[in-house]
C-alpha positions as CSV (number, residue, x, y, z in Angstrom):
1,X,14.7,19.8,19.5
2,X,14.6,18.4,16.1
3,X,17.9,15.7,15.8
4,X,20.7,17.4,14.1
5,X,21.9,15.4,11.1
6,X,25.2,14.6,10.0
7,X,27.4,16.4,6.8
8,X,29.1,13.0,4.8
9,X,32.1,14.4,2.7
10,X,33.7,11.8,0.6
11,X,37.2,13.3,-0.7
12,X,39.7,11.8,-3.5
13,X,42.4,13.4,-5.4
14,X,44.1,12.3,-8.6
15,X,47.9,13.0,-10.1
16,X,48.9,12.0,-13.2
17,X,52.7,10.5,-12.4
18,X,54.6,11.4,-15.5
19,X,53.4,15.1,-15.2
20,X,52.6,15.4,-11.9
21,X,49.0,17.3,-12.7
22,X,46.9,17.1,-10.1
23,X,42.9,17.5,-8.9
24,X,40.9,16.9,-6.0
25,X,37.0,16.1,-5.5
26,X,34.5,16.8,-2.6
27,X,31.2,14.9,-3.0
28,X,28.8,15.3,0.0
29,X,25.8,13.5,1.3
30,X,24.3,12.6,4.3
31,X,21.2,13.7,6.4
32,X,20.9,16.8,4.8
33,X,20.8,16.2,0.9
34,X,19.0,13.5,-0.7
35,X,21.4,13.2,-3.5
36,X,25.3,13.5,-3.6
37,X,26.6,16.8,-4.8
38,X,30.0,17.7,-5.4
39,X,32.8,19.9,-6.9
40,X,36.3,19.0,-8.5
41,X,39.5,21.3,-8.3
42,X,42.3,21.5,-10.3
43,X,44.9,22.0,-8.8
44,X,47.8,21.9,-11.8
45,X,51.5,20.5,-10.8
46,X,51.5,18.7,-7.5
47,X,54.6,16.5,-5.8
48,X,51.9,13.7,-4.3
49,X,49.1,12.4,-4.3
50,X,48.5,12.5,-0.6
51,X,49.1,16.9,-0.9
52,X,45.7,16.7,-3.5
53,X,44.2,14.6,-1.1
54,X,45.2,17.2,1.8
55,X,43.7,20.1,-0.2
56,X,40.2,18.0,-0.9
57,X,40.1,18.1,2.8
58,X,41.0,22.1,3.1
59,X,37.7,22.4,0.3
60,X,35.7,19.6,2.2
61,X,36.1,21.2,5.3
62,X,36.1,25.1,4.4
63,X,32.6,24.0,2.6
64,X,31.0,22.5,5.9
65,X,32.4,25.8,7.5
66,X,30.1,27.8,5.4
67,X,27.5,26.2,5.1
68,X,27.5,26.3,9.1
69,X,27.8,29.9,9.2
70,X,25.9,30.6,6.5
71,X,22.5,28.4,6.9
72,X,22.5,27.9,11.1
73,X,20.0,29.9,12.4
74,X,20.6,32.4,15.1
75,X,19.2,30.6,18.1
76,X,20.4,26.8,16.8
77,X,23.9,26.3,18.4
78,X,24.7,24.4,15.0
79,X,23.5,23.0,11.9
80,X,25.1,19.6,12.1
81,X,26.9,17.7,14.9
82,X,29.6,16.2,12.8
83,X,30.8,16.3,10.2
84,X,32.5,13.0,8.7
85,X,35.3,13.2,6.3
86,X,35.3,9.6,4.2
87,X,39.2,9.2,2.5
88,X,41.1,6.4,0.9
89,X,44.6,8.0,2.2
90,X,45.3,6.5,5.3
91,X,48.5,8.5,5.5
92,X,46.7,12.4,5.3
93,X,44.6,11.3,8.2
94,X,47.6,9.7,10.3
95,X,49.1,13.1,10.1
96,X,45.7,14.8,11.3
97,X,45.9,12.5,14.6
98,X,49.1,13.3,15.0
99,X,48.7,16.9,15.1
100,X,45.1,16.8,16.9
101,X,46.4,14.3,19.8
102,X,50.0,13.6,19.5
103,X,49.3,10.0,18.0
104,X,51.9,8.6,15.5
105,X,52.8,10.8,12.4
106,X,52.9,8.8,9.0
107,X,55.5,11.5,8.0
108,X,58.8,13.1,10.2
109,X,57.5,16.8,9.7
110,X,53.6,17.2,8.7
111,X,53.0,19.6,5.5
112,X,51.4,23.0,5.9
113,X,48.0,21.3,4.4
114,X,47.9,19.5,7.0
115,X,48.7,22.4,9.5
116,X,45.9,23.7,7.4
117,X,43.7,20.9,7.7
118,X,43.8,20.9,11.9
119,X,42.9,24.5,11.9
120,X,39.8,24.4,10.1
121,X,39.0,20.9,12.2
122,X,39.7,23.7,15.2
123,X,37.6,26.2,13.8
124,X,34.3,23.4,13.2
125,X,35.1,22.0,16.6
126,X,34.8,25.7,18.7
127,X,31.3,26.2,17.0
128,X,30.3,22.7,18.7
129,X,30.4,20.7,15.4
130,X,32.2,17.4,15.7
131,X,35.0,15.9,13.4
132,X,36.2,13.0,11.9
133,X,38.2,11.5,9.4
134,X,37.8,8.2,8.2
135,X,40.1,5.8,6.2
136,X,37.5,4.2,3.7
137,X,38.6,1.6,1.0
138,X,39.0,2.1,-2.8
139,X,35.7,2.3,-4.3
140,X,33.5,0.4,-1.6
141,X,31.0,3.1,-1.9
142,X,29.2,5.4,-4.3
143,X,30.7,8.5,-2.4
144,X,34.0,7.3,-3.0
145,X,33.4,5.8,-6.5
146,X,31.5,9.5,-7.7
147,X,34.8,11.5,-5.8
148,X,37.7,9.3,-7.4
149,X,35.7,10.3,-10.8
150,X,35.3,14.0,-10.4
151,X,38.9,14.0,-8.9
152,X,40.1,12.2,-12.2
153,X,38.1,14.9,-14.2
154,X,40.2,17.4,-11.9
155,X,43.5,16.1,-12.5
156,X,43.1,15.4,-16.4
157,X,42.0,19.6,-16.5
158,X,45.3,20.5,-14.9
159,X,47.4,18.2,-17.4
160,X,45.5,20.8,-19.9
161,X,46.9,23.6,-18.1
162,X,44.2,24.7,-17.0
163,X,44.4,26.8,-13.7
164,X,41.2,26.7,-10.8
165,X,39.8,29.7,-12.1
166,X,39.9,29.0,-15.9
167,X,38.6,25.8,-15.1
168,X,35.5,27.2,-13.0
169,X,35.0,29.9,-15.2
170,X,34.8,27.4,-18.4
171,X,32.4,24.8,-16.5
172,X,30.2,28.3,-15.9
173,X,30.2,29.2,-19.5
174,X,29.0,25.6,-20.6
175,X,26.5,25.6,-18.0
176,X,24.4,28.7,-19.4
């Protein structure tokens, strides 16, 4: 049996603090692409930075989700065995513990991203495919560096007013 790789998602997420406009990146990596890919959302008026970052991890892990169940092979149990969330919020993923294992909360009540968040880490974790999320510093690699970017790109769309779908829909039009 061929050894399974790992999926590398580096997430970041950007708010602008005198409007509040917000974005979060995904860039991805690992055993199974060569080259980093990635995708930014915007995600227009947030209250935190830490709630972008929490919805970069909904996207990060709702992508490794599909591309489980859209690229395993019927008789392979999985197409990865983990998959490894890289942040630079050291709160989002205190909150993720505490909900997973009753370790320490960074917060007294944890958001409903991050109720969000431990489902989908549920979901991965019943089809066999390992989590975890990883505090990583500030640009000490070129995940993070290429995710802060595309989350800054993000953040500076919603400050245009641009919604997710205006935004996608725009990148798809300059694309052709």
């Amino acid at each position: 049996m061929p050894i399974k790789p790992d999926l590398l998602i580096w997430t970041d997420a950007s708010r602008h603090n005198g409007t509040g406009a917000s974005g979060c990146a995904v860039v991805f990596g690992g055993g199974l692409w060569e080259d980093f890919g990635g995708f930014a959302v915007s995600l227009g008026m947030l209250s935190s930075a830490d709630v972008a970052e929490g919805y970069g991890h909904i996207y990060a892990l709702r992508f490794a989700l599909w591309l489980h169940e859209t690229y395993c092979l019927p008789r392979e149990k999985r197409l990865f065995n983990k998959v490894v969330i890289v942040t630079d919020s050291q709160h989002n993923s205190r909150d993720y513990d505490y909900l997973r294992y009753g370790a320490e909360s960074a917060s007294a009540t944890p958001s409903d991203t991050t109720k969000v968040v431990v489902d989908l880490i549920k979901q991965l974790e019943k089809k066999s495919v390992g989590v975890e999320i990883t505090w990583e510093r500030r640009n000490s690699s070129l995940g993070n560096i290429e995710a802060d970017r595309l989350a800054g790109v993000a953040s500076c769309k919603a400050g245009q007013g641009y919604g997710v779908q205006q935004w996608v829909e725009e990148m798809a039009v300059k694309q052709k």
